[in-house]
Structures are given as structure tokens and as C-alpha cells.
mmCIF file of the N, C-alpha and C atoms, coordinates in Angstrom:
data_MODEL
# 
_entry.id   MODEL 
# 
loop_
_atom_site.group_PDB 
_atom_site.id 
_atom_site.type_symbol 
_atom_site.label_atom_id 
_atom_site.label_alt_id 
_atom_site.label_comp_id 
_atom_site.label_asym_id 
_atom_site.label_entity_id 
_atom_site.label_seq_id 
_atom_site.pdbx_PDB_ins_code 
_atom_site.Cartn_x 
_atom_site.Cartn_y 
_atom_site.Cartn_z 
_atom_site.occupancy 
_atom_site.B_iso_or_equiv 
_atom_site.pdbx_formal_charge 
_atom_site.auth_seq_id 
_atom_site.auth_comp_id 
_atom_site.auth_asym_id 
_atom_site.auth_atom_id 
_atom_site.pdbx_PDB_model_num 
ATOM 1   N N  . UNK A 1 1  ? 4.866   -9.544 -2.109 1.00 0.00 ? 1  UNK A N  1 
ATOM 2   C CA . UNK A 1 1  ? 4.076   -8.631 -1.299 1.00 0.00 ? 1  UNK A CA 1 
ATOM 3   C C  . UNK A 1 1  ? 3.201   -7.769 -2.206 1.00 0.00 ? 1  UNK A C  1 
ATOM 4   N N  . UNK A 1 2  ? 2.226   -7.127 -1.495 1.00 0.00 ? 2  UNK A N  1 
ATOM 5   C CA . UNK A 1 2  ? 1.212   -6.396 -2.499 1.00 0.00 ? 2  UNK A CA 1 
ATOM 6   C C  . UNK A 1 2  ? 1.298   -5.067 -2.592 1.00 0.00 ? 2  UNK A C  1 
ATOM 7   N N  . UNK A 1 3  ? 0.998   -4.260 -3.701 1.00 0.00 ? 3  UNK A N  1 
ATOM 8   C CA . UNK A 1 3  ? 1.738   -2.724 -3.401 1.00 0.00 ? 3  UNK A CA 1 
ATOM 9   C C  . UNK A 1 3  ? 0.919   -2.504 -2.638 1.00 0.00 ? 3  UNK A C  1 
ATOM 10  N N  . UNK A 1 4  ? -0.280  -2.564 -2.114 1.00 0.00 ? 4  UNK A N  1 
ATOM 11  C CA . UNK A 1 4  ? -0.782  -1.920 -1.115 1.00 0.00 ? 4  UNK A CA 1 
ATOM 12  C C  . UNK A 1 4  ? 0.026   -1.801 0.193  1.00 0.00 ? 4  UNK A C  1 
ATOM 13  N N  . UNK A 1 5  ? 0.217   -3.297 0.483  1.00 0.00 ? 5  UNK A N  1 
ATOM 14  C CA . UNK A 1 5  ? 0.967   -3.505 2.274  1.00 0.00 ? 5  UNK A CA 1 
ATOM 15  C C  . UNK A 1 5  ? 2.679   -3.033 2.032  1.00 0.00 ? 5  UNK A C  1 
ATOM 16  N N  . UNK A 1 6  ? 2.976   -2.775 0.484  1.00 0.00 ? 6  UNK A N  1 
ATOM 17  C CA . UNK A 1 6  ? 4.869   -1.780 0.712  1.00 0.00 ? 6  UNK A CA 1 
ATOM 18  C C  . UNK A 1 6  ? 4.604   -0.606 0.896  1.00 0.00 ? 6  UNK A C  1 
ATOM 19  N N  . UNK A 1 7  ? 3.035   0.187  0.554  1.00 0.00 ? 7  UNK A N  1 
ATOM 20  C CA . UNK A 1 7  ? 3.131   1.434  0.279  1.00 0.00 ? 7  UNK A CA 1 
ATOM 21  C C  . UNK A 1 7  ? 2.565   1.518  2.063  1.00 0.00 ? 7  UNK A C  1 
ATOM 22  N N  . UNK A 1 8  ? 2.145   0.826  2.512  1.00 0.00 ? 8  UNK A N  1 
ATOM 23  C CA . UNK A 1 8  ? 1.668   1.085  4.263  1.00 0.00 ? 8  UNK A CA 1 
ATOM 24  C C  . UNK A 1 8  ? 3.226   1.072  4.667  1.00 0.00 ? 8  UNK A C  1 
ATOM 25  N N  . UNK A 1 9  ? 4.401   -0.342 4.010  1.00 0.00 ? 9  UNK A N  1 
ATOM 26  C CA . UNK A 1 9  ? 5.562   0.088  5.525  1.00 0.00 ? 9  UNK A CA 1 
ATOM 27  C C  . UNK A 1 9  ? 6.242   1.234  4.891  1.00 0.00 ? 9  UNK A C  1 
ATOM 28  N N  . UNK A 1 10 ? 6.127   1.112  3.915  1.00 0.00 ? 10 UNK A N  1 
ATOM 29  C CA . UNK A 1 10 ? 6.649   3.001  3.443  1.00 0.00 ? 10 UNK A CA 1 
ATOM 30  C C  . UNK A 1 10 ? 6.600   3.893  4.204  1.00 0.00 ? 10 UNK A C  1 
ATOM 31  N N  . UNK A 1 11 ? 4.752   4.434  4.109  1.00 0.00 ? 11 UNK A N  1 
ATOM 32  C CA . UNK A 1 11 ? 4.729   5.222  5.117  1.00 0.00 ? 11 UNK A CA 1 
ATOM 33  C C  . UNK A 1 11 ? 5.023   5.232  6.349  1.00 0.00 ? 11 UNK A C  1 
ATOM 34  N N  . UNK A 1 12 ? 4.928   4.506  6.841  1.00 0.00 ? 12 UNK A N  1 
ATOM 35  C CA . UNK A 1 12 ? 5.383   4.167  8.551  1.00 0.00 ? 12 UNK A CA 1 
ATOM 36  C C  . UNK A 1 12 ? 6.521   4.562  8.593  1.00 0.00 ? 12 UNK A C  1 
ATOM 37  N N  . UNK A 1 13 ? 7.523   4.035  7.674  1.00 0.00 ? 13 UNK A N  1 
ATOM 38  C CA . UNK A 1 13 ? 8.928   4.313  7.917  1.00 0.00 ? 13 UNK A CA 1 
ATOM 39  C C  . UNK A 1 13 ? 9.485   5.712  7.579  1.00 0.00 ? 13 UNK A C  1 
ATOM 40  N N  . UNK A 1 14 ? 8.685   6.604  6.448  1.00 0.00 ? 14 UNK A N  1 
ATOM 41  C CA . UNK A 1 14 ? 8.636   8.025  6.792  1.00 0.00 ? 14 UNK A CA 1 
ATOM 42  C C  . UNK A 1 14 ? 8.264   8.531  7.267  1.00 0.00 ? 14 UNK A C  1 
ATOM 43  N N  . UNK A 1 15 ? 7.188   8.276  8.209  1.00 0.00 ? 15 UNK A N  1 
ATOM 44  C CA . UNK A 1 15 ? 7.140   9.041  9.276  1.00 0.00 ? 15 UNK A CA 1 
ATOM 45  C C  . UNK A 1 15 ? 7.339   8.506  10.664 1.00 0.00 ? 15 UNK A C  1 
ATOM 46  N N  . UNK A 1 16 ? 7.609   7.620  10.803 1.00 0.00 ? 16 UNK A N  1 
ATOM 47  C CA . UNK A 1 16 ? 9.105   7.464  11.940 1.00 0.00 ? 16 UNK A CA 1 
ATOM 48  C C  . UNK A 1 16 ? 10.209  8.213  11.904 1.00 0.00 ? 16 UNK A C  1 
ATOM 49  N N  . UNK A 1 17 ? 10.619  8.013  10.677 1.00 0.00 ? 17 UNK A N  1 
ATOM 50  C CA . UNK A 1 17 ? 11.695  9.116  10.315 1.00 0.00 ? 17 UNK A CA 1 
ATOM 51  C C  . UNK A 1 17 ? 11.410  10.549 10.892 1.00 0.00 ? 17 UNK A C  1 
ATOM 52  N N  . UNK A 1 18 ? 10.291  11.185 9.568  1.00 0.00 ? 18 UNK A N  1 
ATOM 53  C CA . UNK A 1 18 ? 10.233  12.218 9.782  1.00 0.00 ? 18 UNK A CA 1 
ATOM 54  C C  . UNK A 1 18 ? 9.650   12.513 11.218 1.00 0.00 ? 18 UNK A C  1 
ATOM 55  N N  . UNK A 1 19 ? 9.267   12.285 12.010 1.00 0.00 ? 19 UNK A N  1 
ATOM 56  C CA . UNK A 1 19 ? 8.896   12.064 13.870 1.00 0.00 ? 19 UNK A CA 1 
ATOM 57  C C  . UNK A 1 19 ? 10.386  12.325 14.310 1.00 0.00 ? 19 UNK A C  1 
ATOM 58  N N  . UNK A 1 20 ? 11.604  11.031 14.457 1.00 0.00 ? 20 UNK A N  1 
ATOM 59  C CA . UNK A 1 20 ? 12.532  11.046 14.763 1.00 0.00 ? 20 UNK A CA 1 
ATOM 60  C C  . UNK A 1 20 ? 13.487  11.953 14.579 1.00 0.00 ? 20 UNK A C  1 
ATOM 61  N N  . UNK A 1 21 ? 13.821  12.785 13.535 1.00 0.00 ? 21 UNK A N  1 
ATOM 62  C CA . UNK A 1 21 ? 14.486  13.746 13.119 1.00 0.00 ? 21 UNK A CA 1 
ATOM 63  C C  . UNK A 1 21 ? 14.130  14.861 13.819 1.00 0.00 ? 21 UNK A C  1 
ATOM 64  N N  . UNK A 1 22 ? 12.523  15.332 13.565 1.00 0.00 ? 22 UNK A N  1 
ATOM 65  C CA . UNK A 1 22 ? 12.432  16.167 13.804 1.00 0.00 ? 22 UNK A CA 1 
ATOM 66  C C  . UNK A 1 22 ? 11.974  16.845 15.644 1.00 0.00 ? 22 UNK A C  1 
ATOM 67  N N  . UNK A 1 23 ? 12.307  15.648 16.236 1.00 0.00 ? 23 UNK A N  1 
ATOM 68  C CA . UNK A 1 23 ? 12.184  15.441 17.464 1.00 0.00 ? 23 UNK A CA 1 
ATOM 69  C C  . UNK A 1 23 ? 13.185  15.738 18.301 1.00 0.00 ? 23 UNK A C  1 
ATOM 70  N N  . UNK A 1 24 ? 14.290  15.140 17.753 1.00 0.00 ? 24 UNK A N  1 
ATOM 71  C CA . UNK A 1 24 ? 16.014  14.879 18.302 1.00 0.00 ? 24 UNK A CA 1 
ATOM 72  C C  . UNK A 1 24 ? 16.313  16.393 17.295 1.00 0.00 ? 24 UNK A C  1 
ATOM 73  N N  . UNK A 1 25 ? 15.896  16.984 16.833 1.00 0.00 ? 25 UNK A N  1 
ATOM 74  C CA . UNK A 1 25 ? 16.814  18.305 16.411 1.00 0.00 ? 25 UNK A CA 1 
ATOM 75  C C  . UNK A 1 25 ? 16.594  19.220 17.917 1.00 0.00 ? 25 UNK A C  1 
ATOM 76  N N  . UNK A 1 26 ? 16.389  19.332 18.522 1.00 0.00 ? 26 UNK A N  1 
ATOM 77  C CA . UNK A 1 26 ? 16.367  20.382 19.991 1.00 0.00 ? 26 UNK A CA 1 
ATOM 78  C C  . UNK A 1 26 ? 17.379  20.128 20.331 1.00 0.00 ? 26 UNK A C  1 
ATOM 79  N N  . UNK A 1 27 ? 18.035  18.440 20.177 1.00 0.00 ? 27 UNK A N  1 
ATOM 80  C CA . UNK A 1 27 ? 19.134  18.209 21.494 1.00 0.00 ? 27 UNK A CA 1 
ATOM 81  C C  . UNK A 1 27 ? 20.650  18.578 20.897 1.00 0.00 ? 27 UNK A C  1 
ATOM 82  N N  . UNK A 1 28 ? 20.350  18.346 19.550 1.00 0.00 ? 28 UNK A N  1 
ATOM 83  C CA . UNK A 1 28 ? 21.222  18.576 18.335 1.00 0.00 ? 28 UNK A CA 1 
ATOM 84  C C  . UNK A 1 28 ? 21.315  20.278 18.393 1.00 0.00 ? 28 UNK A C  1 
ATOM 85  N N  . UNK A 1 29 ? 20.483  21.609 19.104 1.00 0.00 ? 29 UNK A N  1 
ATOM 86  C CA . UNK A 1 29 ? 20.840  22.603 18.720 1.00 0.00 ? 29 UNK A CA 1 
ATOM 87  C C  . UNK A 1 29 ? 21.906  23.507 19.768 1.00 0.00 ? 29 UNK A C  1 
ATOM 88  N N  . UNK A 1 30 ? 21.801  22.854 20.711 1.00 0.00 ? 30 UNK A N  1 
ATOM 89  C CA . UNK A 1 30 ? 23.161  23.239 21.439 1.00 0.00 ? 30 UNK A CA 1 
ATOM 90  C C  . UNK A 1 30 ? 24.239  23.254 21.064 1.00 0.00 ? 30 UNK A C  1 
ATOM 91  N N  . UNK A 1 31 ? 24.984  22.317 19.968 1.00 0.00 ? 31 UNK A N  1 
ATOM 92  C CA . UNK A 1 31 ? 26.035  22.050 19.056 1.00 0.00 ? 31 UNK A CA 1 
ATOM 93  C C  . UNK A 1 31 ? 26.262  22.758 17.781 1.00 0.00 ? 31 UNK A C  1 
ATOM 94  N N  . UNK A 1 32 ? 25.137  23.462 17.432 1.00 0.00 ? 32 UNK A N  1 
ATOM 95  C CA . UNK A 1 32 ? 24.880  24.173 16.211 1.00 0.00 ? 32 UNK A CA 1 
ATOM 96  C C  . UNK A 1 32 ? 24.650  25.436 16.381 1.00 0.00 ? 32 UNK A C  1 
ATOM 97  N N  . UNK A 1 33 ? 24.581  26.346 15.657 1.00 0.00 ? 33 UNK A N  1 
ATOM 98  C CA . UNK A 1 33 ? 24.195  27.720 15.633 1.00 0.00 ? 33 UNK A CA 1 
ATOM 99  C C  . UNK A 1 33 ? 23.213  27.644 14.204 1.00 0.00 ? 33 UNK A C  1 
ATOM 100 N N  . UNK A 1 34 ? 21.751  26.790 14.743 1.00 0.00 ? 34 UNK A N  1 
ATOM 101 C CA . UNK A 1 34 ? 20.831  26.738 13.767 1.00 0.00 ? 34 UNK A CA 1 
ATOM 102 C C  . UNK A 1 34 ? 19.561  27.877 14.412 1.00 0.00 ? 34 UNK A C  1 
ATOM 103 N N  . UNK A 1 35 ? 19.206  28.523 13.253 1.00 0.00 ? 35 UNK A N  1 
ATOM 104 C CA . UNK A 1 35 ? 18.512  29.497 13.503 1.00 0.00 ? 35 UNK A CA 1 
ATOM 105 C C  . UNK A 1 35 ? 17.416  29.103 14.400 1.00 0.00 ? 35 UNK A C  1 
ATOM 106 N N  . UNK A 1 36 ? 16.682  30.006 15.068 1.00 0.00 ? 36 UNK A N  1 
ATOM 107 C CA . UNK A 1 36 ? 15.061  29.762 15.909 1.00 0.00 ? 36 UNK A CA 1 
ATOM 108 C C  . UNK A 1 36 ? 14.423  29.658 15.275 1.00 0.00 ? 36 UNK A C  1 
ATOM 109 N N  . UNK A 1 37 ? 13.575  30.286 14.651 1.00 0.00 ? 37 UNK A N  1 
ATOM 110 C CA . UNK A 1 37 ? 12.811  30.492 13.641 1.00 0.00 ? 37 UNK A CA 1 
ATOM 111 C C  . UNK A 1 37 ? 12.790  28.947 12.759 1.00 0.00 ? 37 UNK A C  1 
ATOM 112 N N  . UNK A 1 38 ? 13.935  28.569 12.226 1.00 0.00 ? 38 UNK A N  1 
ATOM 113 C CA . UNK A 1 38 ? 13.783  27.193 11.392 1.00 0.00 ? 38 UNK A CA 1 
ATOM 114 C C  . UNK A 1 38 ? 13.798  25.821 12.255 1.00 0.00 ? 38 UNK A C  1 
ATOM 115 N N  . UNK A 1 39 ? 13.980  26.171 13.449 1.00 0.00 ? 39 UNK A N  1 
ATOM 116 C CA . UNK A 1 39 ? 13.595  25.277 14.667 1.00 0.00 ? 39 UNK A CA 1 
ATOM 117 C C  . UNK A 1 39 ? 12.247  24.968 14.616 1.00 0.00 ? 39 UNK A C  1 
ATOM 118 N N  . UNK A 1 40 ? 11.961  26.026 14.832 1.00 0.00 ? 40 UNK A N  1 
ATOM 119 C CA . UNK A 1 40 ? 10.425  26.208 15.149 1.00 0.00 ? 40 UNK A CA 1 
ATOM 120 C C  . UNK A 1 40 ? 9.834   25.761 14.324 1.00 0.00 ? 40 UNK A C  1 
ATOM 121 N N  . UNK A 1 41 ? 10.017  25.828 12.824 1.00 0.00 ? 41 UNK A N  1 
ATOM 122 C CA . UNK A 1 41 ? 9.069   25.259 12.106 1.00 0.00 ? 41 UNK A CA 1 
ATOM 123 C C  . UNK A 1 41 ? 9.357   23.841 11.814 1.00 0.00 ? 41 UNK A C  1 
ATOM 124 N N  . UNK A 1 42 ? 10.798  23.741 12.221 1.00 0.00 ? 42 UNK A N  1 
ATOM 125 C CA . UNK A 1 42 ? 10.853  21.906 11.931 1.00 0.00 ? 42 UNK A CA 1 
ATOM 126 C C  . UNK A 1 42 ? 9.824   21.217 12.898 1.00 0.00 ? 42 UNK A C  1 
ATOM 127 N N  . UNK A 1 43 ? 9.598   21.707 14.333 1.00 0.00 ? 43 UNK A N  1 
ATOM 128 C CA . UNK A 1 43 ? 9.292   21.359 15.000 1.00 0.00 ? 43 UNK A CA 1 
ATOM 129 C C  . UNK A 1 43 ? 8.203   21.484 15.268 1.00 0.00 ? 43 UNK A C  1 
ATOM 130 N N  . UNK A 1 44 ? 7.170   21.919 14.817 1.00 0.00 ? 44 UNK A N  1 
ATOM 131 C CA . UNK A 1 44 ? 5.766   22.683 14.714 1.00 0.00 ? 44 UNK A CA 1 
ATOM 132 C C  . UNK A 1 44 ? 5.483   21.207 13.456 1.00 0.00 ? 44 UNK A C  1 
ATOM 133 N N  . UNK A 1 45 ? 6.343   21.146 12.512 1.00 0.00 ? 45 UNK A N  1 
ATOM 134 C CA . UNK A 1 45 ? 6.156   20.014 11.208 1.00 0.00 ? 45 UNK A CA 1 
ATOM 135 C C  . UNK A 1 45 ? 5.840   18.472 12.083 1.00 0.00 ? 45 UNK A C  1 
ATOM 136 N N  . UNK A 1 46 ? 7.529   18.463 13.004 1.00 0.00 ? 46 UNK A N  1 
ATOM 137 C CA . UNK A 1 46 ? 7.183   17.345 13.903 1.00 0.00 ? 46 UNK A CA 1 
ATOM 138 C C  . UNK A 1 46 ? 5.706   16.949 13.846 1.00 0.00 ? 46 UNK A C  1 
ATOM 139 N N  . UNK A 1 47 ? 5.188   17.683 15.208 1.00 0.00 ? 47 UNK A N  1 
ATOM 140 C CA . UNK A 1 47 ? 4.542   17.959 16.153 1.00 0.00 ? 47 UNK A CA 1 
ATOM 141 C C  . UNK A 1 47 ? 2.841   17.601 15.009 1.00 0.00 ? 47 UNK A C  1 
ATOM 142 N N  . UNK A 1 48 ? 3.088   18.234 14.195 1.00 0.00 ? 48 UNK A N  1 
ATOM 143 C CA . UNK A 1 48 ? 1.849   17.853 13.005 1.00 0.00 ? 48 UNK A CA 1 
ATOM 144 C C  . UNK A 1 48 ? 2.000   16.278 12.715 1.00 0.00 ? 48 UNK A C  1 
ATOM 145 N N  . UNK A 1 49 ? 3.307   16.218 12.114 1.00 0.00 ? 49 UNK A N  1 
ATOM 146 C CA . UNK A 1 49 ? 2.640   14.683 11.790 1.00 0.00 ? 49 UNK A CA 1 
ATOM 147 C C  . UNK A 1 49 ? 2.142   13.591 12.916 1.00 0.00 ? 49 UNK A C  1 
ATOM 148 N N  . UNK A 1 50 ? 2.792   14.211 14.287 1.00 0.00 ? 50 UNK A N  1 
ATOM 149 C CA . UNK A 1 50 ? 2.190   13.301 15.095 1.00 0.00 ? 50 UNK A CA 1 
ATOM 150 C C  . UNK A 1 50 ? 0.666   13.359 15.213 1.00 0.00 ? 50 UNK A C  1 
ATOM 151 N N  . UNK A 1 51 ? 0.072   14.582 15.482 1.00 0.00 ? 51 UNK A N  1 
ATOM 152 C CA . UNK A 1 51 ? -1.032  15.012 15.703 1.00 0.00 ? 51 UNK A CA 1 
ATOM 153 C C  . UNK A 1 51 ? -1.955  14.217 14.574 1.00 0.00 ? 51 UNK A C  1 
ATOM 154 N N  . UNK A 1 52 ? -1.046  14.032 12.845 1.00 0.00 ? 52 UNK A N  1 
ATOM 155 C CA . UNK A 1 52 ? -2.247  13.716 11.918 1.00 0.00 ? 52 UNK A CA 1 
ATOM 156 C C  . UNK A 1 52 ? -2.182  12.365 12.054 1.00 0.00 ? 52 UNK A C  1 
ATOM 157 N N  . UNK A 1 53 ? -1.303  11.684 12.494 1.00 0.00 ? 53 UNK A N  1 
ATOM 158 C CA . UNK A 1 53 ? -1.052  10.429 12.547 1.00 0.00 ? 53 UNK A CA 1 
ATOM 159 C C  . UNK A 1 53 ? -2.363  9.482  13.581 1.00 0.00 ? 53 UNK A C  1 
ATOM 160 N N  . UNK A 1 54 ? -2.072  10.253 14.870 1.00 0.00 ? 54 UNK A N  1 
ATOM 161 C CA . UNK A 1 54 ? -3.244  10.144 15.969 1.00 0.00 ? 54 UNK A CA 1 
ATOM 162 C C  . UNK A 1 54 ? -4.709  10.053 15.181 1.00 0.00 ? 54 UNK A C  1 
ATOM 163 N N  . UNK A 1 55 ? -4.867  11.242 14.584 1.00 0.00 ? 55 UNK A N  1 
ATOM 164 C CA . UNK A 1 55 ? -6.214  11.391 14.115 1.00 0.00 ? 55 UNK A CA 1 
ATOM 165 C C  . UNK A 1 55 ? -6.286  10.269 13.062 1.00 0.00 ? 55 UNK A C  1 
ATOM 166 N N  . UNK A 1 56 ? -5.699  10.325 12.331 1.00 0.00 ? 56 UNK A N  1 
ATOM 167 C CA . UNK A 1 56 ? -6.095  9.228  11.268 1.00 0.00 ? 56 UNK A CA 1 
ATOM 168 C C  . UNK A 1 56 ? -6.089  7.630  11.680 1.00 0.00 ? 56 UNK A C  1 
ATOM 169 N N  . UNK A 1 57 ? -5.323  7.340  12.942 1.00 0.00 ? 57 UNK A N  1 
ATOM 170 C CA . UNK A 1 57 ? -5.565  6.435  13.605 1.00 0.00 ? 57 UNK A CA 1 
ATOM 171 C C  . UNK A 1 57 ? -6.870  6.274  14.251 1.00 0.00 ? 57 UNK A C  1 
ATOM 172 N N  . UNK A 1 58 ? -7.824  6.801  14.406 1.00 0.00 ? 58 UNK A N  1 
ATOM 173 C CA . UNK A 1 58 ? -9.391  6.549  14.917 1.00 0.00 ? 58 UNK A CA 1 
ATOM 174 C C  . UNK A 1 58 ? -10.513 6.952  14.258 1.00 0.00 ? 58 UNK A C  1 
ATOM 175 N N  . UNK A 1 59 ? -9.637  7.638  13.453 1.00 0.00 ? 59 UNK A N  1 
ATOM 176 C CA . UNK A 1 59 ? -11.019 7.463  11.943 1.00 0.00 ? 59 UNK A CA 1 
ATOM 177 C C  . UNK A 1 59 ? -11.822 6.172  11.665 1.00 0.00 ? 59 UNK A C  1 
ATOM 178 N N  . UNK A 1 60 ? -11.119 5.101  11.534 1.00 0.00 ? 60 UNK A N  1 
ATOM 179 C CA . UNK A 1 60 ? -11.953 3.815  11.414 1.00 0.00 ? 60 UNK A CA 1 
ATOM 180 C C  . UNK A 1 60 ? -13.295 3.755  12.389 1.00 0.00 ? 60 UNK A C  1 
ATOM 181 N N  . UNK A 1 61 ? -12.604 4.347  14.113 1.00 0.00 ? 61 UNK A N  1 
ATOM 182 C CA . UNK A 1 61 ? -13.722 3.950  15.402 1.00 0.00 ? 61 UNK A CA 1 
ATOM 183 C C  . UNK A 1 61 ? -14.677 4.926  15.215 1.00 0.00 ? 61 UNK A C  1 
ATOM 184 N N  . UNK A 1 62 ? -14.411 5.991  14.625 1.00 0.00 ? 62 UNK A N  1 
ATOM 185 C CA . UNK A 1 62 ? -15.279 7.321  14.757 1.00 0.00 ? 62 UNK A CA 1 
ATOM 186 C C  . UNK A 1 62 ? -16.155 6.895  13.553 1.00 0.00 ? 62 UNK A C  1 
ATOM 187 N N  . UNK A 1 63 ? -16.015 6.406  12.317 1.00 0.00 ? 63 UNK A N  1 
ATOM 188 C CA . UNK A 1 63 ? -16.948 6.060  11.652 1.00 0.00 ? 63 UNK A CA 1 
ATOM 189 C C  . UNK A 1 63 ? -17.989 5.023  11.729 1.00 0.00 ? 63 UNK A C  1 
ATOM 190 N N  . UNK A 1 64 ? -17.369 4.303  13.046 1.00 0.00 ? 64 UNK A N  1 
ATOM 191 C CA . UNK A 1 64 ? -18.403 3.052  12.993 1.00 0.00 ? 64 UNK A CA 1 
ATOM 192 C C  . UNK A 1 64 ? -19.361 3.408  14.138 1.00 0.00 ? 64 UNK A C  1 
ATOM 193 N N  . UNK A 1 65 ? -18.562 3.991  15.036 1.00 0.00 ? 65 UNK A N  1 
ATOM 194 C CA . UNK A 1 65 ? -19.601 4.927  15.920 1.00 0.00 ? 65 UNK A CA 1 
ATOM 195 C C  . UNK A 1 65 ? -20.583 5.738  15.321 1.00 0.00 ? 65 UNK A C  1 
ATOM 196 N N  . UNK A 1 66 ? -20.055 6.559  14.359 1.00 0.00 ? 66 UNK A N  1 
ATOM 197 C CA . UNK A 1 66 ? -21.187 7.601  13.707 1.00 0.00 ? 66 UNK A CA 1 
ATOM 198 C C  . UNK A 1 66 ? -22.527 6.397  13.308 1.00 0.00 ? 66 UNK A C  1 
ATOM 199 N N  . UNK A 1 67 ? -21.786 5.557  12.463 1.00 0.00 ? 67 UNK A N  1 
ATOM 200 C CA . UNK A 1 67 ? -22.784 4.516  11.655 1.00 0.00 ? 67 UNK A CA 1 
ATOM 201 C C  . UNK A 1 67 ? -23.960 4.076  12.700 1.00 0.00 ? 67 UNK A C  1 
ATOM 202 N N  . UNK A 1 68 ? -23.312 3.187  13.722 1.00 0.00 ? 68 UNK A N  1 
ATOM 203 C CA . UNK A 1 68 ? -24.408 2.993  14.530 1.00 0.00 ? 68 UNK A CA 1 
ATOM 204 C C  . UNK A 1 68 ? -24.908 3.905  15.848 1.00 0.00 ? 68 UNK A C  1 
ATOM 205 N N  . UNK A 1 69 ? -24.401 4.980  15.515 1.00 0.00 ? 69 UNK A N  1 
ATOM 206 C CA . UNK A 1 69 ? -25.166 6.025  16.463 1.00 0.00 ? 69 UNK A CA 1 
ATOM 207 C C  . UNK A 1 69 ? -26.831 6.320  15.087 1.00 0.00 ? 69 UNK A C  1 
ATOM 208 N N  . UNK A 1 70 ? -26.442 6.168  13.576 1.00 0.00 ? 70 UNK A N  1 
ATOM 209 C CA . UNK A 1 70 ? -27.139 6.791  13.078 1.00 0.00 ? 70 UNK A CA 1 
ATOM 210 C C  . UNK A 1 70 ? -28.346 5.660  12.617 1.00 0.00 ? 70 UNK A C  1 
ATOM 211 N N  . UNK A 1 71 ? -27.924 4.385  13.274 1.00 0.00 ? 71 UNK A N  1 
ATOM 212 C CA . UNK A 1 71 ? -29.064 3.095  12.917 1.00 0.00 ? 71 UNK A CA 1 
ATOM 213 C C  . UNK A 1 71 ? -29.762 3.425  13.935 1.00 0.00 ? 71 UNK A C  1 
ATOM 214 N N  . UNK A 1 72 ? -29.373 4.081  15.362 1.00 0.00 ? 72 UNK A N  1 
ATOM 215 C CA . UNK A 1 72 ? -29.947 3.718  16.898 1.00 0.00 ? 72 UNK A CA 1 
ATOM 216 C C  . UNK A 1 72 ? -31.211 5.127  16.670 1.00 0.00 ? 72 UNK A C  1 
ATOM 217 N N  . UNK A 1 73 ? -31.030 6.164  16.154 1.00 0.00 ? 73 UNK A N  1 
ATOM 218 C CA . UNK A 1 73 ? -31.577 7.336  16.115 1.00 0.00 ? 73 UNK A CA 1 
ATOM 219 C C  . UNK A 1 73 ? -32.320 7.737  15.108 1.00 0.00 ? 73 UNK A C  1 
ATOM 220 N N  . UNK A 1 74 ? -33.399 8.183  15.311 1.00 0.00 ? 74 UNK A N  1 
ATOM 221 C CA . UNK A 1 74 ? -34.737 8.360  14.059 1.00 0.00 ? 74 UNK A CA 1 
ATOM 222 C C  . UNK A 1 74 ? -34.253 9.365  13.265 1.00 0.00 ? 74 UNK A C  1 
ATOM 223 N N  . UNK A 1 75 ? -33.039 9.894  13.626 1.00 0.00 ? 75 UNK A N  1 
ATOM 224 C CA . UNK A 1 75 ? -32.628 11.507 12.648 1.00 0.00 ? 75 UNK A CA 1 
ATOM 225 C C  . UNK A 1 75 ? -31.688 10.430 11.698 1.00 0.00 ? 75 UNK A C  1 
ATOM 226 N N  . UNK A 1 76 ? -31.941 10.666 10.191 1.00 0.00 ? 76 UNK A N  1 
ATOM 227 C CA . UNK A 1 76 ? -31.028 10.278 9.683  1.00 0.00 ? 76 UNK A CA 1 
ATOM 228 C C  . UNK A 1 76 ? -30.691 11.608 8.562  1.00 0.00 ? 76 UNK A C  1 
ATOM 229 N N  . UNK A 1 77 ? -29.700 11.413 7.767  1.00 0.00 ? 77 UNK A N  1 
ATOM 230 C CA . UNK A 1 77 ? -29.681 12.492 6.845  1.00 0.00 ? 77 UNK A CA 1 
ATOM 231 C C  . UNK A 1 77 ? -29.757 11.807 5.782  1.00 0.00 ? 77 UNK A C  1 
# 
């Protein structure tokens, strides 16, 4: 395999992880006496990688859109 395509299931698989963990800690805090505050930020962490994950998933479409929005239009930079 090529380090490129181990270092892609790498990532995937840390942040599945880190998604999964930090997802299932709410159901996990009924059983615990884990602070709010460090809730919150596990979960705020969650909540980011999903968010960067999304975005970096349509970066590819958003650039090819930009591209040929910028062949179709006399403004170029």
C-alpha cells in the first residue's frame, strides 16, 4: 500500500474514533461524576471535528465551481 492511502485510513479511523468517544461521553455521564465544564469542551471538540470534516469534504466541489464560475465571467483576478 502507499503511504499516502495508510495515512487517509489513519485519519478516518481517528476521527471516527475521536467522533465516537466524544459523542457517547453524555450517555456515559450519568454513571460518573465528570465535571460540566470538561463535558462541554469534549463535546464542543466532538462537534468541531464533525463540522471540519463536512467542510473539508466539499472543498474539492467549491473549487471547481469557483474555477468555472471564473472561465464563465469577464471578472477575473
Amino acid at each position: 500500500m502507499s503511504e499516502v492511502l495508510i495515512a487517509k485510513c489513519v485519519s478516518v479511523v481517528i476521527i471516527f474514533a475521536g467522533s465516537l468517544i466524544c459523542g457517547l461521553l453524555p450517555a456515559f455521564r450519568v454513571f460518573s461524576a465528570f465535571p460540566r465544564f470538561a463535558l462541554s469542551l469534549i463535546l464542543s471538540y466532538g462537534g468541531g471535528i464533525l463540522i471540519a470534516t463536512s467542510l473539508v469534504h466539499i472543498l474539492p466541489e467549491v473549487t471547481v465551481t469557483k474555477n468555472i464560475a471564473s472561465q464563465l465571467s469577464s471578472f477575473k483576478r
